[in-house]
MARDO-513291 format. One record per residue (C-alpha): x, y, z; chain; residue number from 0; residue in one letter. Coordinates in pm, 1 decimal. Example, Ala and Ser with C-alpha at 12.3 -4.5 7.8 and 13.67 -1.06 7.14 Angstrom:
REM MARDO-513291
- 1230.0 -450.0 780.0 A 0 A .
- 1367.0 -106.0 714.0 A 1 S .
//
This chain:
REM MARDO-513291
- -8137.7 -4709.0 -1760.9 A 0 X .
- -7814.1 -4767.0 -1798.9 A 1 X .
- -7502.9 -4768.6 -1593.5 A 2 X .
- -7200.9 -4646.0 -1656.1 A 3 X .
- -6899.7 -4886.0 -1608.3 A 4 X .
- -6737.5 -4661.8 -1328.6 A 5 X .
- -7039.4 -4635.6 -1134.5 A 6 X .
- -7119.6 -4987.2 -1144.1 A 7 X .
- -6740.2 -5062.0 -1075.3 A 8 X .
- -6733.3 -4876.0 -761.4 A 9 X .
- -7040.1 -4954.5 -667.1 A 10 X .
- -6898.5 -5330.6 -629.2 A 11 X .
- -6602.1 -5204.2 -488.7 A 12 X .
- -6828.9 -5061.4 -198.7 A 13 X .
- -6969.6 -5338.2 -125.1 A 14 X .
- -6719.3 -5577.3 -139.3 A 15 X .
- -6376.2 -5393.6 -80.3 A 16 X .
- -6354.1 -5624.8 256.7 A 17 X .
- -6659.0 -5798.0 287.5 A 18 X .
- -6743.2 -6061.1 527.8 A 19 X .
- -6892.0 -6410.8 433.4 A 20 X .
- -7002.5 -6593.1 704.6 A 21 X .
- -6700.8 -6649.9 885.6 A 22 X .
- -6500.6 -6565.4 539.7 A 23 X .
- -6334.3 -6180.6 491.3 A 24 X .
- -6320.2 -6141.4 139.0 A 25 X .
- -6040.1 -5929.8 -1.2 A 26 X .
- -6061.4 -5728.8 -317.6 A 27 X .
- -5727.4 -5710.1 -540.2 A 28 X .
- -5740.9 -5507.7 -901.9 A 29 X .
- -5496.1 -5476.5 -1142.4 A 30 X .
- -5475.3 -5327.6 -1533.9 A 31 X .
- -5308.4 -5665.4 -1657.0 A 32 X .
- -5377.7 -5933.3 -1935.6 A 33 X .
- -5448.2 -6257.6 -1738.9 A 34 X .
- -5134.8 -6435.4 -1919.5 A 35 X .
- -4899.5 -6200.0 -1761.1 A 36 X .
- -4660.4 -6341.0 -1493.6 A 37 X .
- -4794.2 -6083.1 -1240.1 A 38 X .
- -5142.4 -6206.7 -1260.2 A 39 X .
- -5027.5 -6558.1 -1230.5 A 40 X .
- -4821.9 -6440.1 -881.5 A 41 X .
- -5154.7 -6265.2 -787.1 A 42 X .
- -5369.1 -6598.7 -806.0 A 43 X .
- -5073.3 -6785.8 -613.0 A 44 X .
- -5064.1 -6517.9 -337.8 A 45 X .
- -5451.0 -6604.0 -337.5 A 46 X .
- -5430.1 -6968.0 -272.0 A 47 X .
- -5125.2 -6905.0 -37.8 A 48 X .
- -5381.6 -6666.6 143.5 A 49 X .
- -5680.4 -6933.4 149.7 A 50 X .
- -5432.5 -7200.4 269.7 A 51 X .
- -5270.3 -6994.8 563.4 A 52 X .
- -5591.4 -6850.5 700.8 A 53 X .
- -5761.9 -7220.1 667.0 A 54 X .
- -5999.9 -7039.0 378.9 A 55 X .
- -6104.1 -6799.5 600.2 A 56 X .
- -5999.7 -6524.7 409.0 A 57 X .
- -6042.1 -6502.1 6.7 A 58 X .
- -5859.8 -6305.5 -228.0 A 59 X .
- -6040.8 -6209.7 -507.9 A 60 X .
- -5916.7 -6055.8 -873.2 A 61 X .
- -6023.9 -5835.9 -1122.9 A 62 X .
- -5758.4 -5812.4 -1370.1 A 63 X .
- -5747.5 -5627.0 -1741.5 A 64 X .
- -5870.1 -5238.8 -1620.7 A 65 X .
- -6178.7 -5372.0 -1560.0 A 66 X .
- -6251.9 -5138.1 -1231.4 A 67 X .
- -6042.2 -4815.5 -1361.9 A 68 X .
- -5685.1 -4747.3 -1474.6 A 69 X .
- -5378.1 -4744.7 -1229.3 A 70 X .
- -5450.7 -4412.1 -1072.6 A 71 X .
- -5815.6 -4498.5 -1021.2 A 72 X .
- -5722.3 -4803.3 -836.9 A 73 X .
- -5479.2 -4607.5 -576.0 A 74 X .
- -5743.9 -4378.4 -517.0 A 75 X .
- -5996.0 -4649.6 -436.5 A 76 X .
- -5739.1 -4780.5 -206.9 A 77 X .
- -5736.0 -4426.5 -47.5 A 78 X .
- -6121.4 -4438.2 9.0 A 79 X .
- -6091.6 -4808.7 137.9 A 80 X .
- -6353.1 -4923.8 -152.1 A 81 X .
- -6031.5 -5144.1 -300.3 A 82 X .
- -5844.9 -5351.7 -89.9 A 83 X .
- -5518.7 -5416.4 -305.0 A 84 X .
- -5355.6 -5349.5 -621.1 A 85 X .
- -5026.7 -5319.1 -854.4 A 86 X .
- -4911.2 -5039.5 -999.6 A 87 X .
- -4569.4 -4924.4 -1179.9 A 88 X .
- -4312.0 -4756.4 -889.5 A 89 X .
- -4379.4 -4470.5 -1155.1 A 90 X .
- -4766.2 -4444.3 -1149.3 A 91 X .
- -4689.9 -4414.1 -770.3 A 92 X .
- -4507.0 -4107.5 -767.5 A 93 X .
- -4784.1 -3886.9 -779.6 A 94 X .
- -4838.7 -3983.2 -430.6 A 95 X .
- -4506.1 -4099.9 -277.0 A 96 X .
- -4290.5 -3810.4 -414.6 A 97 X .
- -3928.1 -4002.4 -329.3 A 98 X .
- -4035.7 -4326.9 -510.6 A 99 X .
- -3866.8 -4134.4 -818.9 A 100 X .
- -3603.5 -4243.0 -763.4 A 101 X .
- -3723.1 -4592.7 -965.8 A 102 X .
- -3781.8 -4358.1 -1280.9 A 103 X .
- -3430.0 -4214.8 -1300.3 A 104 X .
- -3252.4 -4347.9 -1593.8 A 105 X .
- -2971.3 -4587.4 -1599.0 A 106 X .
- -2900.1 -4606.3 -1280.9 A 107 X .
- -2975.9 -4996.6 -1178.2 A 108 X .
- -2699.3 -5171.0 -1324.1 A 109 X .
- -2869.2 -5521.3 -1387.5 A 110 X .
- -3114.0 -5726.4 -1249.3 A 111 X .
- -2893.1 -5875.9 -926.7 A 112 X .
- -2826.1 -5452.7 -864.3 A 113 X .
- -3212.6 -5411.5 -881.5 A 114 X .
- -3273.4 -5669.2 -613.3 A 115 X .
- -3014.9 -5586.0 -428.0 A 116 X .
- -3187.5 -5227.7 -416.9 A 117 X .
- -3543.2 -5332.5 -346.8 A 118 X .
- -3437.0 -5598.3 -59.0 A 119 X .
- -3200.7 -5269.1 99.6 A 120 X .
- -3282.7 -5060.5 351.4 A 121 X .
- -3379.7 -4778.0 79.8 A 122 X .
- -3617.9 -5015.2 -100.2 A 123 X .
- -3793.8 -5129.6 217.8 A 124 X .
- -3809.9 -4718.5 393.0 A 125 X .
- -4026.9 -4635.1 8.6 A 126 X .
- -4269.4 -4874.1 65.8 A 127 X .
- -4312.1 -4782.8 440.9 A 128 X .
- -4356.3 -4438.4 303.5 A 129 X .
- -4691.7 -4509.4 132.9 A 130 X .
- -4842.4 -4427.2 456.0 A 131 X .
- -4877.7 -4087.3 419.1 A 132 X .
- -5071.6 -4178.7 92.2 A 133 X .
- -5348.2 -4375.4 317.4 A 134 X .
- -5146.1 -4682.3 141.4 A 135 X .
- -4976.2 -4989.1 285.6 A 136 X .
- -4674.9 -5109.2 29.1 A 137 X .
- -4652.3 -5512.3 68.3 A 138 X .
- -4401.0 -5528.5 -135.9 A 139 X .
- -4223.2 -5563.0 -497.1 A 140 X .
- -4247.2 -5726.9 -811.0 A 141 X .
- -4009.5 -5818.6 -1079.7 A 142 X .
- -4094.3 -5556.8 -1371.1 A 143 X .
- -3749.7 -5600.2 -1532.0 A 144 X .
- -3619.9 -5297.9 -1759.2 A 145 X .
- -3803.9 -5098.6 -1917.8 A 146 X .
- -3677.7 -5076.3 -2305.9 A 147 X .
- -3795.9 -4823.8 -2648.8 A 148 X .
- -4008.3 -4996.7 -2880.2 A 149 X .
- -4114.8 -4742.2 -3182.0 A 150 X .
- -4311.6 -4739.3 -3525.7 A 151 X .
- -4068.1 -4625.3 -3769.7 A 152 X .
- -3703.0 -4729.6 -3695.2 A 153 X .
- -3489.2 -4863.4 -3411.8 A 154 X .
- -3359.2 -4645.7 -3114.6 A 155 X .
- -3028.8 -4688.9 -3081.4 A 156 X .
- -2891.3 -4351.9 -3010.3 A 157 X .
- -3013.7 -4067.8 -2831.2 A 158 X .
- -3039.6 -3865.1 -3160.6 A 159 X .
- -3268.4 -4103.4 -3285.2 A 160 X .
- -3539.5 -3993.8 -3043.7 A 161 X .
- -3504.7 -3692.2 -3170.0 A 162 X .
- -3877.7 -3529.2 -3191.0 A 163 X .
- -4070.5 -3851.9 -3156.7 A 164 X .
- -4345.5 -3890.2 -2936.1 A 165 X .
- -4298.1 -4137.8 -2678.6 A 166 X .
- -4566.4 -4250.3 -2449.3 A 167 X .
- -4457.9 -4265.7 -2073.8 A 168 X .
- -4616.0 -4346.1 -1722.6 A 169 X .
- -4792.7 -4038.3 -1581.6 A 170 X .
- -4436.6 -3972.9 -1398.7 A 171 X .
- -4290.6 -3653.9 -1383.1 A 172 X .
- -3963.3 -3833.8 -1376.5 A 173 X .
- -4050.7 -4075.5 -1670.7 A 174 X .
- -4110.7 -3749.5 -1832.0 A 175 X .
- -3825.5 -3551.2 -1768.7 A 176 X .
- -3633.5 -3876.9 -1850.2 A 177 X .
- -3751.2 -3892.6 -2225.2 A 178 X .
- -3717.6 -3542.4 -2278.8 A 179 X .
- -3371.3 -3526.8 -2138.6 A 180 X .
- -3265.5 -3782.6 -2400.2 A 181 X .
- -3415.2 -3580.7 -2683.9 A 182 X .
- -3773.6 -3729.4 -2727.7 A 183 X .
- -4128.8 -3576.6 -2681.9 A 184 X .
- -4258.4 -3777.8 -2335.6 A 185 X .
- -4649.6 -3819.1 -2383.6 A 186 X .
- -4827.6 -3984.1 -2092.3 A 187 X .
- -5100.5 -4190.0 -2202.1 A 188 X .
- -5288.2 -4493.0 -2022.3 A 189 X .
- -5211.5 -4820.2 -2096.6 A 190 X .
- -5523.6 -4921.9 -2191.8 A 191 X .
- -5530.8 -4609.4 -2488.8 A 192 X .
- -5183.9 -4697.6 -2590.2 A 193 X .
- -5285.8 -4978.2 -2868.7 A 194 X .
- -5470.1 -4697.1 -3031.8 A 195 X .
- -5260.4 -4400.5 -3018.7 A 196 X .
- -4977.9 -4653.5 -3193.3 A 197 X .
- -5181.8 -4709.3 -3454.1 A 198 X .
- -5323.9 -4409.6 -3480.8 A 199 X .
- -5003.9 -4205.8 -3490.7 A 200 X .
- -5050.4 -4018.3 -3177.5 A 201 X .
- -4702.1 -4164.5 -3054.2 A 202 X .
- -4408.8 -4302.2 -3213.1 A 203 X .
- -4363.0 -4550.4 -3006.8 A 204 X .
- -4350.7 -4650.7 -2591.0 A 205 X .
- -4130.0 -4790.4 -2360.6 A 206 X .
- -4195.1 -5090.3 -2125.4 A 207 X .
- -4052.6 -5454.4 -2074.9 A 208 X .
- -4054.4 -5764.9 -2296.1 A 209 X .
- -4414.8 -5946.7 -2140.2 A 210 X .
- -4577.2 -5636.5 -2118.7 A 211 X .
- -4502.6 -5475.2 -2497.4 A 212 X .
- -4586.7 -5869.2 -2615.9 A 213 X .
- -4867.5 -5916.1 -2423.1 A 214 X .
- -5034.5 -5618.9 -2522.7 A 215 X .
- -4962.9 -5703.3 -2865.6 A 216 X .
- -4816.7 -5355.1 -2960.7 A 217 X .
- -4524.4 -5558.9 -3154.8 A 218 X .
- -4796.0 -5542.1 -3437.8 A 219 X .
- -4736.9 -5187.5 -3483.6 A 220 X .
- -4449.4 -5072.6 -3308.7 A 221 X .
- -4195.7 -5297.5 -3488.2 A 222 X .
- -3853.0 -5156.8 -3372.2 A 223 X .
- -3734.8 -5280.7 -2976.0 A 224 X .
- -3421.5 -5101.1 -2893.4 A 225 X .
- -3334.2 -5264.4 -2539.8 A 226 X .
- -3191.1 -4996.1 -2410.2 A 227 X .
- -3288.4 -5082.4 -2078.4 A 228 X .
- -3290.8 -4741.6 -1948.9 A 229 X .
- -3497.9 -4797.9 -1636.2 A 230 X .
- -3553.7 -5110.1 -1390.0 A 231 X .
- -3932.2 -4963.1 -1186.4 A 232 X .
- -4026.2 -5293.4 -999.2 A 233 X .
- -4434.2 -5305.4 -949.3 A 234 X .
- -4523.8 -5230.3 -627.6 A 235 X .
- -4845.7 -5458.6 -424.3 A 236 X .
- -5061.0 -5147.5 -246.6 A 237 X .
- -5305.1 -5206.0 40.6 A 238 X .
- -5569.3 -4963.3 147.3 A 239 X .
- -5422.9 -4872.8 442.4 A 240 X .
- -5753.0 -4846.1 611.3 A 241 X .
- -5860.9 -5216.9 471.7 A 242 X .
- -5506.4 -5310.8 616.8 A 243 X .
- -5616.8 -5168.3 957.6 A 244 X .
- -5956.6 -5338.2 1001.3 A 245 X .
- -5785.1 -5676.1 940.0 A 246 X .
- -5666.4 -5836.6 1267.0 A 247 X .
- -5281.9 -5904.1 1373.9 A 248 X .
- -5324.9 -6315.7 1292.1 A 249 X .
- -5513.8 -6175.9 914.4 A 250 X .
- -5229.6 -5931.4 842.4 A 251 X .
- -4953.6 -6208.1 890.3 A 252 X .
- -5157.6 -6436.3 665.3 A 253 X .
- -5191.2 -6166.8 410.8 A 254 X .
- -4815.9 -6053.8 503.0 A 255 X .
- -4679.6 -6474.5 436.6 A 256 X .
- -4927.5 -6470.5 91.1 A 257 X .
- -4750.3 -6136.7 -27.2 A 258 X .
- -4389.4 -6276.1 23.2 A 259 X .
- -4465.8 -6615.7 -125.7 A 260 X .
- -4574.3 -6450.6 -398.3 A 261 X .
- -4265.1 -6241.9 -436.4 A 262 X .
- -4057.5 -6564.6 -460.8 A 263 X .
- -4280.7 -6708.1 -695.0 A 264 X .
- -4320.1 -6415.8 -898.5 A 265 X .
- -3974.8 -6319.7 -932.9 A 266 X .
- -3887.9 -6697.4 -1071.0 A 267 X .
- -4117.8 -6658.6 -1340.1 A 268 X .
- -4033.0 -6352.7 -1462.1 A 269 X .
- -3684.8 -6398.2 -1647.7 A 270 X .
- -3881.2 -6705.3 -1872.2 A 271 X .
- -4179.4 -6518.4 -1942.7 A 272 X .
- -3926.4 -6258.5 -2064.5 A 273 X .
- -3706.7 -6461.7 -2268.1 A 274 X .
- -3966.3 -6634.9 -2420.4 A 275 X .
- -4155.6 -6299.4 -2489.5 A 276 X .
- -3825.2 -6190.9 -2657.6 A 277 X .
- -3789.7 -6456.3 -2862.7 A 278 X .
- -4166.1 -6464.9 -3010.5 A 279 X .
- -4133.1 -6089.4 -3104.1 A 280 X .
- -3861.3 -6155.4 -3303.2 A 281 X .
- -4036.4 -6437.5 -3446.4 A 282 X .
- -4333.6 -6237.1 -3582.0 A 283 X .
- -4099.8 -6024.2 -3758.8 A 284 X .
- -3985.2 -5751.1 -3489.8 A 285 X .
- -3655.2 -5615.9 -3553.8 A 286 X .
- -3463.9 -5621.6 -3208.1 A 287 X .
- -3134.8 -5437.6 -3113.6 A 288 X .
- -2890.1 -5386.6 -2883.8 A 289 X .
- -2782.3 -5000.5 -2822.6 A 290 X .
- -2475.9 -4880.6 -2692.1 A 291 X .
- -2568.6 -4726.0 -2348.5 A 292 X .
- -2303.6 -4517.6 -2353.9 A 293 X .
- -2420.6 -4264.0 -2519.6 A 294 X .
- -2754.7 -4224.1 -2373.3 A 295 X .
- -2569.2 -4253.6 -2024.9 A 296 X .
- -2361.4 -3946.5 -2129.1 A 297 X .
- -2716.7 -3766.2 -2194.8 A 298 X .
- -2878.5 -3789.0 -1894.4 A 299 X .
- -2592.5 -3680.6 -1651.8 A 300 X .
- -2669.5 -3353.3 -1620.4 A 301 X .
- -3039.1 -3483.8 -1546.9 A 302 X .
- -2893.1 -3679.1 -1252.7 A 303 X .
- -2682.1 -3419.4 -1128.9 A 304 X .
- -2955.8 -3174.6 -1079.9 A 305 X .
- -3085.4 -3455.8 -744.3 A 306 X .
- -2712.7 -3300.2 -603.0 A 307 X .
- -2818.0 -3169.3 -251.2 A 308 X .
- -3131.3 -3332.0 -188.6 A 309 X .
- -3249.2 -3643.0 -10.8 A 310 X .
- -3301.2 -3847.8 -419.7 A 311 X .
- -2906.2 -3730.3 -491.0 A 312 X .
- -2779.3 -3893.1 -160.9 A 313 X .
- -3028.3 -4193.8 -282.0 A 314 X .
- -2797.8 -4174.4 -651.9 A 315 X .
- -2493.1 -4206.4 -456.4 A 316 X .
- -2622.4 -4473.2 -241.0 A 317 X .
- -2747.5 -4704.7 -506.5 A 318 X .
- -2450.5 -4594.2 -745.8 A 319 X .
- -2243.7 -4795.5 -424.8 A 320 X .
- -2450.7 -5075.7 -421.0 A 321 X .
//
């Protein structure tokens, strides 16, 4: 008989979450990723950080590409303790960490020094410590850059222009509202459906950064990137919080030291992989432009507005002052 991918997945997972080797813990990390992306690459240098600092005593192990389950899967295997680590999008996370929204709200990281200058503040640092309540430990952030339109049958370079087209968005109720403020039809797919619906016409067209739309090779379809950048949502490194807890005070500083080497190394790769995914879109042909935000700023400042009062609209002003 056979059995199903899920089952067999978790199964694994169970057995091997935080297994023990000999005198080896062995850590499970999964992620929805192609192998070439920049993220995996920090993930296999936070797991020979982790072998060198604990004297390979401890072993990180990846499953990359969806294999064990899409993003929400994953957090909820972190939940149960049958994962011990994964990435998601600050968007995917919101389901669980309510005030993390405030990564989804659109244009209001200036640029890329602004965005770190957020994560590394006293705000970004309090969102990951608030994973707790989610039976999650956040290690900490990765460079995701801006998220941009790419679309099917012409550029989108005014909010009029998204007028009726379906976009596909993180399961975010803020991604959501964000694409339907600005005119457009939000349609939350997963990632690993997206090449599909493209092609099949069940969306006009996505948003996401330059490695990611490349990678995934949805340029073949969706030949119109309109870097709008309306959103900067860093990825966020999860722990199962219960994992986290049955590793001792000398493990978690080994895993803690792994994490933030990773960061470093991470965020230095990401502005080449994203140039250089730039530049071999518009080398196969993909038309690229340049929007005026303006105009799209002007659309969503009602949407921003309605935070006025609550604990995200003292966040907007905050970050706003950054």
């Amino acid at each position: 008989m056979m059995i199903k991918k899920p089952i067999l997945a978790l199964f694994v997972l169970l057995l091997s979450a935080c297994g023990q080797e000999s005198d080896k813990t062995r850590l499970t990390l999964a992620h929805t990723l192609d192998t070439r992306h920049v993220v995996h690459i920090a993930m296999e240098h936070m797991a020979e950080r982790l072998a060198h600092y604990s004297g390979d005593t401890m072993e990180l192990v990846i499953y990359p590409g969806g294999q064990l389950g899409s993003e929400r899967e994953l957090v909820e295997l972190l939940q149960i303790g049958s994962l011990a680590m994964t990435k998601v999008s600050a968007s995917s996370l919101e389901g669980f960490v309510p005030e993390i929204k405030i990564f989804s709200l659109p244009y209001l990281i200036r640029d890329r020094e602004h965005y770190w200058k957020v994560l590394n503040s006293d705000i970004g640092q309090s969102l990951l410590e608030k994973a707790r309540v989610a039976r999650l430990k956040g290690m900490g952030y990765y460079d995701a850059g801006s998220r941009s339109f790419y679309t099917v049958d012409g550029p989108i370079n005014s909010p009029d222009d998204l007028s009726g087209k379906k976009i596909r968005v993180l399961n975010s109720p803020t991604s959501m509202a964000t694409v339907n403020a600005l005119g457009g039809a939000a349609t939350p797919i997963n990632w690993g459906e997206l090449y599909a619906a493209l092609q099949q016409g069940v969306v006009d067209g996505a948003e996401n950064n330059p490695p990611s739309y490349y990678l995934s090779r949805h340029y073949e379809i969706a030949r119109y990137y309109s870097l709008d950048e309306h959103t900067f949502v860093p990825d966020i490194i999860l722990a199962s919080l219960p994992v986290w807890e049955s590793l001792n005070p000398q493990q978690q500083g080994w895993l803690s030291q792994a994490m933030a080497d990773s960061v470093e190394y991470q965020k230095a790769l990401w502005q080449k992989a994203s140039d250089e995914a730039l530049a071999t879109v518009k080398k196969e042909g993909v038309i690229v432009t340049y929007p005026n935000k303006a105009a799209f700023q002007e659309k969503v400042a009602e949407f921003h507005q309605s935070f006025a009062g609550t604990p995200v609209g003292d966040q907007i002003i905050k970050i706003k002052n950054m």
